[in-house]
C-alpha positions in Angstrom: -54.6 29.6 20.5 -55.7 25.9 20.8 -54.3 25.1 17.3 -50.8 27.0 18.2 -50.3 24.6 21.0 -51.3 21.6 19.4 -49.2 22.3 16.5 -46.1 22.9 19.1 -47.0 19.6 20.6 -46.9 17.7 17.2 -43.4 19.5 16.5 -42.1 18.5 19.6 -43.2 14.6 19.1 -41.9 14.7 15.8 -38.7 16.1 16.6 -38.8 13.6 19.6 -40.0 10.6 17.5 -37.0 11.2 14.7 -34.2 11.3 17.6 -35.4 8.2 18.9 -35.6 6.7 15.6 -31.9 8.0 14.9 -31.0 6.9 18.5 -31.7 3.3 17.6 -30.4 2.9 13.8 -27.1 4.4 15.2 -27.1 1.4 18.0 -28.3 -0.5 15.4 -25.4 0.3 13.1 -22.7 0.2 15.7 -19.9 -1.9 14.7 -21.6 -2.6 11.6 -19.0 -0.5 9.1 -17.4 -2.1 6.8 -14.0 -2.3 6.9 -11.0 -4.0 4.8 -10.8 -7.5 4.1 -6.8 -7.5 4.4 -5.7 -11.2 3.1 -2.6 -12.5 5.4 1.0 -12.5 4.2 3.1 -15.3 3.8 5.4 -14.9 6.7 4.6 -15.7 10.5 4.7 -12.0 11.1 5.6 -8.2 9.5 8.7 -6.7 9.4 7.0 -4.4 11.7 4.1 -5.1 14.1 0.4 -4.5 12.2 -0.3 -1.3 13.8 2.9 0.2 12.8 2.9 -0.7 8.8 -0.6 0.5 8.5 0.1 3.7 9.6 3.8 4.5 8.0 4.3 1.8 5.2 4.5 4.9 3.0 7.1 6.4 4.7 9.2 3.5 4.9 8.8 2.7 1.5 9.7 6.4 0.4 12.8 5.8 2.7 13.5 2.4 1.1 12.9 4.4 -2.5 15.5 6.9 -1.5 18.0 4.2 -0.5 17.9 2.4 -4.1 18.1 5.7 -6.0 21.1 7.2 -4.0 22.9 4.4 -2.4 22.2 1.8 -4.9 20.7 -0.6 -1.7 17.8 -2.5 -3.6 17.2 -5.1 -1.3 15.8 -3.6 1.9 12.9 -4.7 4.2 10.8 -2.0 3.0 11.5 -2.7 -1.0 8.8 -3.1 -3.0 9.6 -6.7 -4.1 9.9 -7.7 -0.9 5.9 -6.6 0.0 4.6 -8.1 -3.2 6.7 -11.3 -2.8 5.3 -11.8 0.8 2.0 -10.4 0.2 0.6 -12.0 -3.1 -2.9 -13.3 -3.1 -3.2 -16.1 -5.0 -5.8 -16.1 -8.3 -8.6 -18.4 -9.0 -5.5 -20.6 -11.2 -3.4 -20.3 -8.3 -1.1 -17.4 -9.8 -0.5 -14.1 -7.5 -3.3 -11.5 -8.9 -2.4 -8.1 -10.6 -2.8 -4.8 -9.1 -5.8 -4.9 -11.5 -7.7 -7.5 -9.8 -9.9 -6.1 -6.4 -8.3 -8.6 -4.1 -4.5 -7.8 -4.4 -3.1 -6.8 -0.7 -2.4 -3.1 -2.4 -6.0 -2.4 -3.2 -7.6 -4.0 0.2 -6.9 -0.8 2.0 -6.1 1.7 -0.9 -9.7 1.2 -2.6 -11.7 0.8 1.0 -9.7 4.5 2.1 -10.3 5.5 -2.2 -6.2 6.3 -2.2 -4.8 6.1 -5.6 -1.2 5.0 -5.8 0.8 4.8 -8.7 3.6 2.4 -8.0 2.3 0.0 -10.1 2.6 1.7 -13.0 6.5 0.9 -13.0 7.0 -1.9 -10.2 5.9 -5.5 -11.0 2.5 -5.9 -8.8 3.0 -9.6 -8.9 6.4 -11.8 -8.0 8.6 -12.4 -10.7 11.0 -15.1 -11.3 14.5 -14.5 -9.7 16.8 -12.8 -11.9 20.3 -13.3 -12.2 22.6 -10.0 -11.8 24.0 -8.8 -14.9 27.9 -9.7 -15.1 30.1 -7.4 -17.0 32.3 -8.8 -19.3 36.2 -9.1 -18.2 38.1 -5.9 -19.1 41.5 -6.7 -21.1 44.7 -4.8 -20.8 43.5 -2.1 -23.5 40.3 -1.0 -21.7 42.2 -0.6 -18.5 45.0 1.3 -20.3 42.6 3.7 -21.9 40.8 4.2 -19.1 43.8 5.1 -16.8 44.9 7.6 -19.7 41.5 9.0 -19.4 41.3 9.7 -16.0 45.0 11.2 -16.0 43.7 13.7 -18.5 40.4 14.0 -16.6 42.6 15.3 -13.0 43.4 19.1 -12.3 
């Protein structure tokens, strides 16, 4: 019986010795996760306050992606190019990095949360050089006059 209670008692001071031991490495680790090393943007401030773009930059820029495909408006606050131009980190040479590199503004967040995006794989992930818009070329008199028969034939 002696040995059933002592056994009991080392249980119990086990049991009681690991939760304190846990007690103290989770004090000990409090505030100690690692988080995001987000590098700053160009700009005094955001489009939107901090808070806000961390939690629906997505959305916006799904918003933003549905107003260049349907309403042709490429130039939004939420575009693309206007995040990468604001938010490149500058290389080692001084050049913006690539989506390739671990410290573009993208991957901060998307590799800490392990969030694969795919934007990249079409959008530039560096600024470019200003392009200028394509001009057409001046219509003459015949390309106007076939085009007005064409659309005459073209009505009900």
């Amino acid at each position: 019986m002696a040995r059933v209670g002592s056994a009991k008692l080392a249980i119990a001071a086990l049991i009681l010795g690991a939760a304190s031991v846990g007690l103290a490495l989770a004090e000990e680790s409090a505030g100690r996760t690692p988080t995001p090393a987000i590098p700053k943007g160009k700009g005094e401030h955001c489009v939107r306050d901090n808070a806000f773009m961390r939690r629906y930059h997505m959305v916006m820029l799904y918003h933003q992606r549905d107003d260049t495909v349907h309403l042709g408006e490429r130039d939004g606050d939420f575009s693309i190019k206007a995040c990468v131009n604001c938010h490149a980190v500058p290389g080692p040479d001084g050049t913006p990095v690539t989506y390739a590199d671990p410290k573009h503004f993208c991957r901060s967040c998307h590799s800490y949360a392990s969030v694969s995006i795919d934007c990249f794989e079409c959008h530039a992930s560096t600024p470019g050089p200003e392009k200028a818009a394509a001009v057409a070329p001046p219509a003459d008199d015949r390309d106007l006059t076939m085009l007005n028969a064409y659309l005459r034939e073209a009505r009900p």
